[in-house]
C-alpha positions in Angstrom: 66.9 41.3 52.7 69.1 38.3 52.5 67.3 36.4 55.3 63.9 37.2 53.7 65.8 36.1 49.9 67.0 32.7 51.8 63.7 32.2 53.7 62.4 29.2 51.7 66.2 27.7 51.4 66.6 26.9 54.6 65.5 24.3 57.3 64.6 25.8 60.3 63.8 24.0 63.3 62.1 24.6 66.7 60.6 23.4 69.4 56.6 23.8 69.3 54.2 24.5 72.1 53.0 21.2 71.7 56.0 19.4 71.3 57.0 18.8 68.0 59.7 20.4 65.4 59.0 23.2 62.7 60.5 22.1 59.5 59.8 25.0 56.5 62.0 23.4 53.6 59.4 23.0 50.9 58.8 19.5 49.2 61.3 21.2 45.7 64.1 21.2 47.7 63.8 17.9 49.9 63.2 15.7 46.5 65.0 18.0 44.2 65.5 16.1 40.4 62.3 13.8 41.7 59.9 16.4 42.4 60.7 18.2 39.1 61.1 15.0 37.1 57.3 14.0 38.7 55.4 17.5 38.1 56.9 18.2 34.5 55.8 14.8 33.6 52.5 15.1 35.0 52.4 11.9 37.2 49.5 13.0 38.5 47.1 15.1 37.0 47.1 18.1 39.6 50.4 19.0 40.7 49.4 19.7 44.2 48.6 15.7 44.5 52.6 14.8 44.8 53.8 17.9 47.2 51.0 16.6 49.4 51.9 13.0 49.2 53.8 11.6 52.2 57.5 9.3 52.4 56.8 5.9 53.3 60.5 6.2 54.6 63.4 9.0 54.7 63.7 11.3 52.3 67.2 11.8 51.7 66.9 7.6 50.7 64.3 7.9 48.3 66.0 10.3 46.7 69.1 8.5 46.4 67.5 5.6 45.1 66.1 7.8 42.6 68.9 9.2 41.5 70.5 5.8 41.3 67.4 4.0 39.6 66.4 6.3 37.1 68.7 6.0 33.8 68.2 2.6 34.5 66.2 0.3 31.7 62.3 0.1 32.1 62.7 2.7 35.2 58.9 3.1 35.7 58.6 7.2 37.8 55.1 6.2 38.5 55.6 3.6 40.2 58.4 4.5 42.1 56.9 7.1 43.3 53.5 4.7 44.2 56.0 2.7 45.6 58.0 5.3 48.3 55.1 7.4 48.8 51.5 7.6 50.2 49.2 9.1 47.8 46.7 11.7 49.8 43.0 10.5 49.5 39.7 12.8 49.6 38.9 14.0 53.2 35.3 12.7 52.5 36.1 9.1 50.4 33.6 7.8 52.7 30.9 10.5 52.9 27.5 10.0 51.4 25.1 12.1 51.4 22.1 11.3 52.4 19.1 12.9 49.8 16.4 13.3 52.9 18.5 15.9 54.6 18.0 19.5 54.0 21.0 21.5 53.3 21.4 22.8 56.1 21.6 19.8 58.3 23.7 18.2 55.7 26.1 21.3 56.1 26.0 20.2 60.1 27.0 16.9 59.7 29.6 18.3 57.5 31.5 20.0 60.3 32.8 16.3 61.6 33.6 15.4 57.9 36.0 18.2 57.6 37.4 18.5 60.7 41.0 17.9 62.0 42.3 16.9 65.2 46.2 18.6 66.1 48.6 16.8 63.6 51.7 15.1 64.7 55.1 16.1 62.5 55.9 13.5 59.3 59.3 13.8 58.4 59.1 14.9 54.7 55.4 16.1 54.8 55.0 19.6 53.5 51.8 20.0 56.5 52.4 22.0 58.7 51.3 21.0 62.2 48.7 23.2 64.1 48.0 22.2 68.1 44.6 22.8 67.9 41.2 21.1 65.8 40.5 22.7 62.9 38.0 22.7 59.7 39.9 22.3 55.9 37.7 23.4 52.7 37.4 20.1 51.6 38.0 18.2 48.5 42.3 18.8 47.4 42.5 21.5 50.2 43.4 19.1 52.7 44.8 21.5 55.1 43.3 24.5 57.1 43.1 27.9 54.7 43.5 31.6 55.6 41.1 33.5 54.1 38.6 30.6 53.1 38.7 29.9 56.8 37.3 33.4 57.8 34.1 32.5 55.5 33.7 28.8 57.4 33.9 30.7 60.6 30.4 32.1 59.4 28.8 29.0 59.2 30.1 27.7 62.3 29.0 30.7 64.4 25.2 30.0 63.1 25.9 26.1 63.5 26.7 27.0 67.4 30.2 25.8 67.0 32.2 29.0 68.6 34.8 26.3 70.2 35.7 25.6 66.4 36.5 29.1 66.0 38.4 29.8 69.2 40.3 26.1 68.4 41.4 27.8 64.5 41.6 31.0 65.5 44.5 30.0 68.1 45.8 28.1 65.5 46.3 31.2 63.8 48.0 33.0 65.9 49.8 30.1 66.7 51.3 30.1 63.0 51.8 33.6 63.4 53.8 33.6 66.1 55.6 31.1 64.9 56.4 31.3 61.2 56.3 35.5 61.7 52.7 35.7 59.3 49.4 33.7 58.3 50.6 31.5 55.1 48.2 30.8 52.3 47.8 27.6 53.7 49.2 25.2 56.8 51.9 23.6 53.8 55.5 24.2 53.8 55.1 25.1 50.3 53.1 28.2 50.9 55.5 30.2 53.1 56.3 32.3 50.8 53.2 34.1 50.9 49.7 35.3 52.5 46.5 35.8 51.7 44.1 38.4 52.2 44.4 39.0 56.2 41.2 38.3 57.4 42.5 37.7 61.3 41.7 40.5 62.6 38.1 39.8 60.9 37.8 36.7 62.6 39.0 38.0 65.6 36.3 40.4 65.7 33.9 37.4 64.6 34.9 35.3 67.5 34.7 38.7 69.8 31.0 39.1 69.0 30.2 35.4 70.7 32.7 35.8 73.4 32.8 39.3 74.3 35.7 42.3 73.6 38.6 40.4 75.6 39.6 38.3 73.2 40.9 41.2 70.9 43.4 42.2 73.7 44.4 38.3 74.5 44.7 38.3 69.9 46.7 41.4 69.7 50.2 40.4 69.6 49.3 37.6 66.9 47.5 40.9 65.2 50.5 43.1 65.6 53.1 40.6 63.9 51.0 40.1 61.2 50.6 44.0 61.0 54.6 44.0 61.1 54.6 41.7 58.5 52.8 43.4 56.2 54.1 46.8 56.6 57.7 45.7 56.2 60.1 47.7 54.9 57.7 50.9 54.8 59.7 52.7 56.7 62.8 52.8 54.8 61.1 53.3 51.6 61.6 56.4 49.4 58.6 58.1 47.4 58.5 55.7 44.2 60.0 52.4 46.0 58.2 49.3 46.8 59.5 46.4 48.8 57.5 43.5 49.7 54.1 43.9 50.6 54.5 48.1 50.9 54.4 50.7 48.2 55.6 54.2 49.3 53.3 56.4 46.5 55.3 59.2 44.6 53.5 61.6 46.9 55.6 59.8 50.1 51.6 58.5 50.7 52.1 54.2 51.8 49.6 51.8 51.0 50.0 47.5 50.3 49.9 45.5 47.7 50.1 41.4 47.0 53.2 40.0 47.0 55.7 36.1 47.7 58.8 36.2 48.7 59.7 33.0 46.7 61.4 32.9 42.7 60.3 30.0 41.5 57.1 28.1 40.5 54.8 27.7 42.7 55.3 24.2 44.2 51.8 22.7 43.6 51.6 24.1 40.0 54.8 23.8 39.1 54.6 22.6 35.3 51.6 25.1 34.8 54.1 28.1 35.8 57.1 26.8 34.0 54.7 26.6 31.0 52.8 30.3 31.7 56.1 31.5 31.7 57.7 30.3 28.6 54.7 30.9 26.8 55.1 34.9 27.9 58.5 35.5 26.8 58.8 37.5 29.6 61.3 37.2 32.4 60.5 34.0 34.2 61.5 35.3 37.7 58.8 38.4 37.3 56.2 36.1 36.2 57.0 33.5 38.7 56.4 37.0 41.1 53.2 37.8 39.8 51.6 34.3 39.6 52.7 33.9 43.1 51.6 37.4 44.2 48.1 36.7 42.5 48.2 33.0 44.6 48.6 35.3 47.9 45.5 37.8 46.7 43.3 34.7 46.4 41.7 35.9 43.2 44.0 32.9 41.2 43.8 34.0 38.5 41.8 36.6 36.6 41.4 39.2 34.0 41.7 41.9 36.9 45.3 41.1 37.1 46.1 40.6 33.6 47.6 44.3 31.6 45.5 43.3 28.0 42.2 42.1 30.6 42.5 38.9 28.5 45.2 36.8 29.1 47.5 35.3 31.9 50.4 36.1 30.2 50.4 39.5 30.4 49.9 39.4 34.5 50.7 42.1 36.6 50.0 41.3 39.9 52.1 43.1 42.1 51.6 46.5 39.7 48.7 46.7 41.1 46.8 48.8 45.0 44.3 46.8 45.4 41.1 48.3 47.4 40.2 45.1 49.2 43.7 44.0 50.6 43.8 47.9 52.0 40.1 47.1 53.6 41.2 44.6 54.8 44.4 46.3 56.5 42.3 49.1 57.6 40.6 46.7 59.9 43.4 45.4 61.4 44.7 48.4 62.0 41.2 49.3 63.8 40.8 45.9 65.6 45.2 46.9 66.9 44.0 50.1 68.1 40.7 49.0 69.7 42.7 46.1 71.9 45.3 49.2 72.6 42.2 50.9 74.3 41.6 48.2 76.1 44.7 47.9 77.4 44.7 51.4 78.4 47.9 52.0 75.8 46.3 55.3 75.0 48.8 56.9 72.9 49.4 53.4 70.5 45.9 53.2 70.1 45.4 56.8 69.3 48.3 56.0 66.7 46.4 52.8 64.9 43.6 54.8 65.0 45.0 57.9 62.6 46.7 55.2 60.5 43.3 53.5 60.1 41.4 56.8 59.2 44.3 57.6 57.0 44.2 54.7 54.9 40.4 54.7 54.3 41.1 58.6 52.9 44.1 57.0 50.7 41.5 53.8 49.7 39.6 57.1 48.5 42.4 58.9 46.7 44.0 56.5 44.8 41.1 53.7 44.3 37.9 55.2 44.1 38.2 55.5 40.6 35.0 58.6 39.8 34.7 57.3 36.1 33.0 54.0 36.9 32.3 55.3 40.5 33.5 51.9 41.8 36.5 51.0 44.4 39.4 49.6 41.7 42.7 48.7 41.7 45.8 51.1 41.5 48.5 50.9 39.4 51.2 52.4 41.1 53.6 51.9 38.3 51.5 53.4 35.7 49.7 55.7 38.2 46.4 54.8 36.5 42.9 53.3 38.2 42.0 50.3 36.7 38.5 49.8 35.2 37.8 46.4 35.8 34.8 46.4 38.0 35.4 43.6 40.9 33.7 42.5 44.0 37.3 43.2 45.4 35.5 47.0 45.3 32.8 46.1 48.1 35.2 45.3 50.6 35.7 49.1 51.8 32.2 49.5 52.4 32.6 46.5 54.8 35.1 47.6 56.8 35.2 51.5 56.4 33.8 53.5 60.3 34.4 56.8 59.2 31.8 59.5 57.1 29.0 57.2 57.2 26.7 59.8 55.4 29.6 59.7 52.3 29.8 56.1 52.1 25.9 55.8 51.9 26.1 58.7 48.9 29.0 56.5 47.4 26.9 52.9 48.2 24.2 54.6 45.7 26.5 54.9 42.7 28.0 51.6 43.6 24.5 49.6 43.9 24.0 50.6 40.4 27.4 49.4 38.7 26.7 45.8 40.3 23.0 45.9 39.2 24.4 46.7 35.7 27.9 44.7 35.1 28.1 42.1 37.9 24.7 41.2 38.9 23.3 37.8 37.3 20.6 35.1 37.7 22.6 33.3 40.4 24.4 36.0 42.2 27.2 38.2 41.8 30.1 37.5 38.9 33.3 37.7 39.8 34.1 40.1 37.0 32.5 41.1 34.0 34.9 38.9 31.5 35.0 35.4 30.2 38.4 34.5 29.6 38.5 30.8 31.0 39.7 31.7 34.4 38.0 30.6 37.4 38.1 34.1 38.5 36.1 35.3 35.9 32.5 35.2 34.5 30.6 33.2 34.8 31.7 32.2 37.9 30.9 33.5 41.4 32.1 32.7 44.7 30.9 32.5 48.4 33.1 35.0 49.8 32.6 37.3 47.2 29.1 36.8 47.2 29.5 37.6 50.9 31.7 40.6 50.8 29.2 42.3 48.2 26.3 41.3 49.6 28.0 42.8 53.5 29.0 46.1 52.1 25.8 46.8 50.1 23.8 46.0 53.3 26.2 48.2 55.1 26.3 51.4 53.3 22.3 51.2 53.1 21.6 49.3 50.0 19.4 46.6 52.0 16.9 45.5 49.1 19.6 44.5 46.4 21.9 43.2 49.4 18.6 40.4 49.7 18.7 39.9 46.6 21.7 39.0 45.3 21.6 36.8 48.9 18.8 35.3 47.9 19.5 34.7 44.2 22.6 32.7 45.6 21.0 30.9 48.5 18.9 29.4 45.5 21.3 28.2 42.8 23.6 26.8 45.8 20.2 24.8 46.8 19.4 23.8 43.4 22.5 22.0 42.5 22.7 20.5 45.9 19.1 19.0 45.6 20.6 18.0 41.8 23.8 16.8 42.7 24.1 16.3 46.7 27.1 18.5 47.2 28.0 22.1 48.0 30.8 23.3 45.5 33.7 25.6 45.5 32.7 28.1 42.8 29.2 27.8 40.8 28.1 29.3 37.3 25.9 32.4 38.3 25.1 33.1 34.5 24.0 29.9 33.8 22.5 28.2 36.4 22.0 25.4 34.4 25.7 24.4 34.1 28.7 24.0 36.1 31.6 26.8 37.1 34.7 25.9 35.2 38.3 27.0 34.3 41.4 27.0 36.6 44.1 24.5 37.2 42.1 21.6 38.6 38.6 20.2 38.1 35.6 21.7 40.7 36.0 20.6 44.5 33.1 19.8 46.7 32.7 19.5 50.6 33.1 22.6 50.7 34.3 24.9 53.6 33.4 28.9 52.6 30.1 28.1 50.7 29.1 26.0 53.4 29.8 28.9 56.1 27.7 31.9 53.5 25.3 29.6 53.1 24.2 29.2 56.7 24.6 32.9 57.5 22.9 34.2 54.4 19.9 31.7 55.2 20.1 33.0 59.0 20.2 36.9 58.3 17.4 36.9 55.4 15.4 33.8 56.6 16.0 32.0 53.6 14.1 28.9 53.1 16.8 26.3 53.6 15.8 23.3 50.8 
């Protein structure tokens, strides 16, 4: 537990496959007094702009000169800091679009726009360098993303580009092997944490173009990450929770979201400080659930939040959530499948009963039979939520097992998204405006994805197309409008822009460009 406490502290250095030194200590602890001092005065307008920015020279000097310079008269921090760092551009400063292309050609000539060749180490840069190319989101993600990457992946299997995939997916396991889990990001910055662990997903993904090998040469990179996310379950009591693991009061273990770090996160640093003091809670706890809500990817929303209203009275890591426990189910199915291959017949029989296990738990403790929907669990409460998510869908994605009961179940569910999630555009993301991004009246690609999959899956074909093709449309309409594919959209107003959250909308952009393609593919869309 210390090591795990001190993870983020220290500055750990290796030697890469490729040749170049790990460094993990995050950009608050090489600028110390400077990178507070810059993010509580907002120097920039979005706090991840500085813990991206690169030294023009050491470190350890520019903080000195800081610390030396600052009481001084007339000190300018702006300006210092223009004047020792480079200031990270848009990926795509010198992209236009051109208005004769259809979108889906323009998604194609996309690719080259966001893609990265292998980086080279920057001493002081919070990037974390990967060996192989790789696509980012686009916009102020300007690194390669966990689960946004699985969603890209789509889009690049129907663009033909399954090199792309193999080239990330290696990366991947790469960072796994060498950082012991998939971060958030490629950013020293997010080490503390995951996010939803869609690697065994892509895995699969990449399988299906390449053929079944390539889940036994992925399975260690699969087993760490399976290590990671089950640690500590074996030394927890009924009641307990460490980490990533909750051992039930009936001795039963499922996961939860979770960071390992106590303070703010790094690129929204004022924002937390300020959540927190506004709460009156403990700032370490809400520091934990902000960060644990980060790792769930769902940043933030009323499904996290104990009133359903306000960010203040988050809960995060309170909560079983069905789709992180889908999610984990397939790993544990793609682990035991590779297993099989390898003729490791007794491990692979093992995955397997832990696989079929959780899906009967998912059914236990989350199919909540009052709004016959998949919800989150609060374990300390031992109550189902009743927030109705797309988080929900995800079992029916994922789940092998009783096909004939997960059609029956597919029925009741078709008709809770018909009635509280499904709009003119698509899917929300919940039911409730509050002014989080993760909230009506905005929907997002992999969301729209997930619930459009599982409904297709567990039978429920004709409102699957529909909600497909009710997206396929707005996303065309404001790119004919506008020129650009952007990171969340306004499915109840299609009309006007997605809003909320800590920074303005993003284009470019990486996961609705990958659902776009595929949903246009599998329903023959007419692509505008």
């Amino acid at each position: 537990m210390k090591r795990l406490a001190g993870f983020l502290l220290l500055v750990v250095t290796s030697l890469l496959s490729f040749g170049q030194p790990i460094v993990t200590t995050p950009p608050d602890k090489i600028y110390g007094k400077l990178f507070i001092d810059v993010q509580m005065n907002r120097v920039f307008p979005d706090g991840k702009t500085f813990v991206d920015c690169i030294p023009k020279r050491k470190p350890a000097e520019i903080v000195a000169d800081y610390e030396a310079q600052k009481e001084t008269a007339g000190f300018d921090l702006k300006k210092f800091v223009l004047d020792n760092f480079e200031v990270p551009g848009g990926p795509a400063d010198t992209y236009k679009t051109n208005s004769n292309d259809d979108v889906v050609t323009h998604i194609r000539n996309l690719w080259s726009v966001l893609k990265r060749t292998p980086d080279k180490v920057v001493e002081g840069s919070s990037l974390l360098p990967l060996p192989y190319p790789y696509i980012v989101p686009g916009g102020r993600f300007r690194e390669v993303y966990y689960w946004d990457s699985y969603f890209t992946m789509l889009g690049l299997k129907e663009s033909g580009e399954i090199e792309m995939i193999d080239n990330m997916v290696k990366d991947f396991a790469y960072i796994i092997e060498n950082y012991g889990h998939m971060p958030n990001g490629a950013r020293t910055y997010y080490l503390g944490r995951s996010q939803p662990p869609f690697f065994s997903v892509m895995v699969e993904l990449l399988a299906e173009a390449k053929g079944d090998s390539i889940f036994q040469e992925f399975l260690p990179a699969m087993e760490k990450e399976y290590a990671f996310w089950m640690d500590g379950a074996d030394k927890l009591k009924p009641g307990q929770a460490f980490r990533r693991v909750v051992r039930l009061k009936g001795g039963d273990i499922l996961n939860r979201y979770w960071d390992d770090a106590t303070v703010p996160r790094q690129e929204s640093w004022r924002e937390d400080v300020l959540t927190a003091q506004r709460s009156g809670r403990d700032k370490i706890e809400m520091y934990k659930h902000l960060r644990a809500a980060a790792e769930s990817g769902i940043d933030f929303s009323s499904r996290w939040f104990a009133d359903g209203k306000n960010l203040v009275t988050i809960r995060t890591t309170d909560f079983i959530p069905p789709d992180l426990n889908a999610l984990l189910y397939h790993l544990e199915w793609a682990i035991a499948k590779a297993k099989l291959m390898n003729k490791e017949d007794s491990s692979a029989a093992q995955f397997r009963r832990k696989a079929i296990h959780r899906g009967e738990l998912l059914d236990k403790y989350c199919w909540n039979k009052a709004v016959n929907f998949y919800t989150d669990y609060n374990f300390r409460t031992a109550k189902q939520s009743t927030h109705i998510t797309p988080g929900g869908m995800y079992p029916f994605c994922f789940i092998n097992e009783r096909p004939d009961f997960m059609s029956f179940l597919g029925r009741k569910v078709a008709n809770v998204v018909r009635a509280k999630l499904l709009q003119p555009g698509g899917v929300a993301t919940t039911e409730f405006n509050t002014g989080e991004q993760w909230d009506s009246p905005n929907g997002w690609a992999p969301l729209e994805w997930m619930t459009i999959w599982g409904l297709d899956r567990c039978g429920q074909k004709e409102l699957a197309a529909d909600i497909a093709a009710r997206w396929v449309k707005l996303v065309e309409k404001v790119y004919k409008e506008t020129g650009k594919l952007m990171e969340k959209y306004n499915v109840v107003d299609i009309n006007r822009e997605a809003g909320g959250g800590e920074y303005p909308g993003q284009d470019g952009f990486g996961w609705t460009n990958g659902v776009l393609l595929k949903l246009i593919e599998k329903y023959h869309l007419p692509k505008e």
